[in-house]
N, C-alpha and C positions, 0 to 999 in steps of 0.2 A: 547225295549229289551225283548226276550222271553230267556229261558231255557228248550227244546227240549232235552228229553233223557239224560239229563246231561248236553249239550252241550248251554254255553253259547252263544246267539246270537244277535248281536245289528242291528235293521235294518235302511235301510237308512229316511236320515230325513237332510232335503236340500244339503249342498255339500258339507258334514262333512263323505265322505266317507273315510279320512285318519284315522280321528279319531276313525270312527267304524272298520276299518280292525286293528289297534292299541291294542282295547280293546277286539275285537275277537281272538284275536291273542293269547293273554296274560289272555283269558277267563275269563274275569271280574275283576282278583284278580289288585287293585288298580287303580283302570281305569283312563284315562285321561281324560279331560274334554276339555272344547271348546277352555276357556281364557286360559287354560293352551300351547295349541297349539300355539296359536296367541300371549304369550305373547314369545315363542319359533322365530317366525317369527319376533318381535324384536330384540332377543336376536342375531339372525343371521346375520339382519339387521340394525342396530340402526340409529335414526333419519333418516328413510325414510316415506316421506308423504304419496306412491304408493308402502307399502310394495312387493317385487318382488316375495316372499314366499306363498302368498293368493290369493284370490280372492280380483279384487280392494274394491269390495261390504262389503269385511268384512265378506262375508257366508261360508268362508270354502276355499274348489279347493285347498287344502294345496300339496308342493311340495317336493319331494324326500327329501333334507334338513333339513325338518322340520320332514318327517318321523323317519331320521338317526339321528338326535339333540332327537326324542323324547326318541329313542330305547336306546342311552348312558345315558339315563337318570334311565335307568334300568339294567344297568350294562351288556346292547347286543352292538354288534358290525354287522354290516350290509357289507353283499358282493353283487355285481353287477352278477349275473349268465352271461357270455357270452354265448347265445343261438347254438355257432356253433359248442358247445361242446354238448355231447350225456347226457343225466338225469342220466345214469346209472354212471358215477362219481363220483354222489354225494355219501358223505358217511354220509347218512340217522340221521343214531346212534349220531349222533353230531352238528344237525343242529334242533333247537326248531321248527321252524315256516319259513312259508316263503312270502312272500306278491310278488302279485304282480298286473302291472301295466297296465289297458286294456285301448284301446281311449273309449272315449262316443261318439256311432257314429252319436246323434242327432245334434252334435254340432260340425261335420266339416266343414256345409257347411259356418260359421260364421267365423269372420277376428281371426284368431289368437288369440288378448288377450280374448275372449270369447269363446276359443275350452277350452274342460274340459278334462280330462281322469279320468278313475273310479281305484280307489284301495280297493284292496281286499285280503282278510287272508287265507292262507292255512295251516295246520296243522295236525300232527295225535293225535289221541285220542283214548287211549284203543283200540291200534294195529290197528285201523282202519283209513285213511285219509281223510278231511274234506275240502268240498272246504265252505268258512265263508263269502261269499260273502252276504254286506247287502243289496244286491237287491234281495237276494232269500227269500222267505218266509221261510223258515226253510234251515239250514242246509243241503247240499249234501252230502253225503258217495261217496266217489272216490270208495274206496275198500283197499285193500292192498298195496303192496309196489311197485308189480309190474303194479296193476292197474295206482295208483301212478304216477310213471315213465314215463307211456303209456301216461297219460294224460298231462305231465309238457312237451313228445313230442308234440302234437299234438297243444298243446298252443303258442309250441314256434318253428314252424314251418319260414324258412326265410323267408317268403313273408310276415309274421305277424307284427306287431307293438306292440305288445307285449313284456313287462320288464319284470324281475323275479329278486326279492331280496331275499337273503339269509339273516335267522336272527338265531343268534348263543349267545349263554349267555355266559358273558367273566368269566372264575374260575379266584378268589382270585390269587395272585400270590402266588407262596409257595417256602419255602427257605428250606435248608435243615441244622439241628440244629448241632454244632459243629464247629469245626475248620473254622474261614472264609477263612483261607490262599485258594487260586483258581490256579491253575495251567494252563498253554496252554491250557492241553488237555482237561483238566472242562471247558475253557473257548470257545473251537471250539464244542465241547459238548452241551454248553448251545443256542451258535447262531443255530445249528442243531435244538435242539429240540424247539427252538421261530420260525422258520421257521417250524417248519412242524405243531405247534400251529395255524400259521396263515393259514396254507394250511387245516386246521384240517375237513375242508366241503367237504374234496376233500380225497376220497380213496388213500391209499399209493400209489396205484400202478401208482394214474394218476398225482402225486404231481410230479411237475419239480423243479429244484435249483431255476432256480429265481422265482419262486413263482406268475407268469404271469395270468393270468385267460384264457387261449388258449390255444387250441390243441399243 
């Protein structure tokens, strides 16, 4: 782990790169550890001999699952980015971090249970965005928002294999004090605004009724 300019960074160290995009992510403040992961990968899976969530080795290679199991553990909820939507969508202001999902290209040409893919943390910091990849030696500065953007295109171009997850902090629910009587129109009122909550990654203008993740 180094601290660059501020910038919390964990670099990698055998195939515990969920774990360091996790703690990059969330820049040190209460970090996860390794058996915390893998006891996550029980929790997912219970009494499996060949947990499906790891590496069968036990070194890590942890999978989306265990990502999204660790995120609610932090009071985030995690979105799928569909790539055939344009970055400029997103609505920035509401969305903490975002990880995403690269192949490791030494280990395609090997059978399937032995191909790995690399994860890694992307976030801004002090108006500036950070690619928190623990294969970098230090920290990358993207640039700004639109730099940003340019970059979350050019990653997630169709021909790529490239994932992109959104990670969003869930607020408290809040009630409002008074009268419980609720009426129709409080009641069409409130499914409105848990719907545009759950759409809340997504600029008003590109949020649909059902709440789809697609053009």
């Amino acid at each position: 782990m180094s601290v660059s300019c501020g910038i919390y960074h964990e670099r990698q160290s055998r195939q515990l790169c969920a774990l360091h995009a996790l703690n990059n992510l969330f820049q040190g403040r209460d970090p996860y550890t390794k058996s915390e992961l893998d006891e996550y990968c029980y929790s997912l899976t219970p009494r499996s001999w060949l947990n499906p969530h790891r590496s069968w080795f036990g070194w890590g290679n942890y999978d989306v699952n265990v990502i999204m199991y660790a995120l609610q553990q932090h009071h985030c909820e995690t979105v799928w980015f569909d790539k055939r939507r344009d970055p400029k969508c997103l609505n920035l202001d509401q969305i903490m971090g975002f990880i995403l999902n690269v192949r490791s290209p030494l280990t395609q040409l090997l059978p399937p249970p032995f191909r790995m893919r690399h994860w890694l943390a992307l976030r801004c910091i002090n108006g500036r965005y950070y690619n928190l990849d623990s294969k970098l030696r230090q920290p990358t500065c993207l640039g700004n928002e639109a730099n940003f953007l340019n970059y979350l295109r050019e990653q997630l171009r169709p021909h790529t294999d490239q994932e992109l997850f959104i990670v969003m902090t869930n607020d408290p629910t809040k009630r409002d004090e008074g009268d419980d009587a609720t009426t129709s129109a409080d009641s069409e009122q409130m499914r409105v605004n848990a719907k545009d909550n759950d759409q809340r990654w997504l600029k008003p203008q590109f949020r649909n009724a059902k709440g789809n993740n697609t053009n």
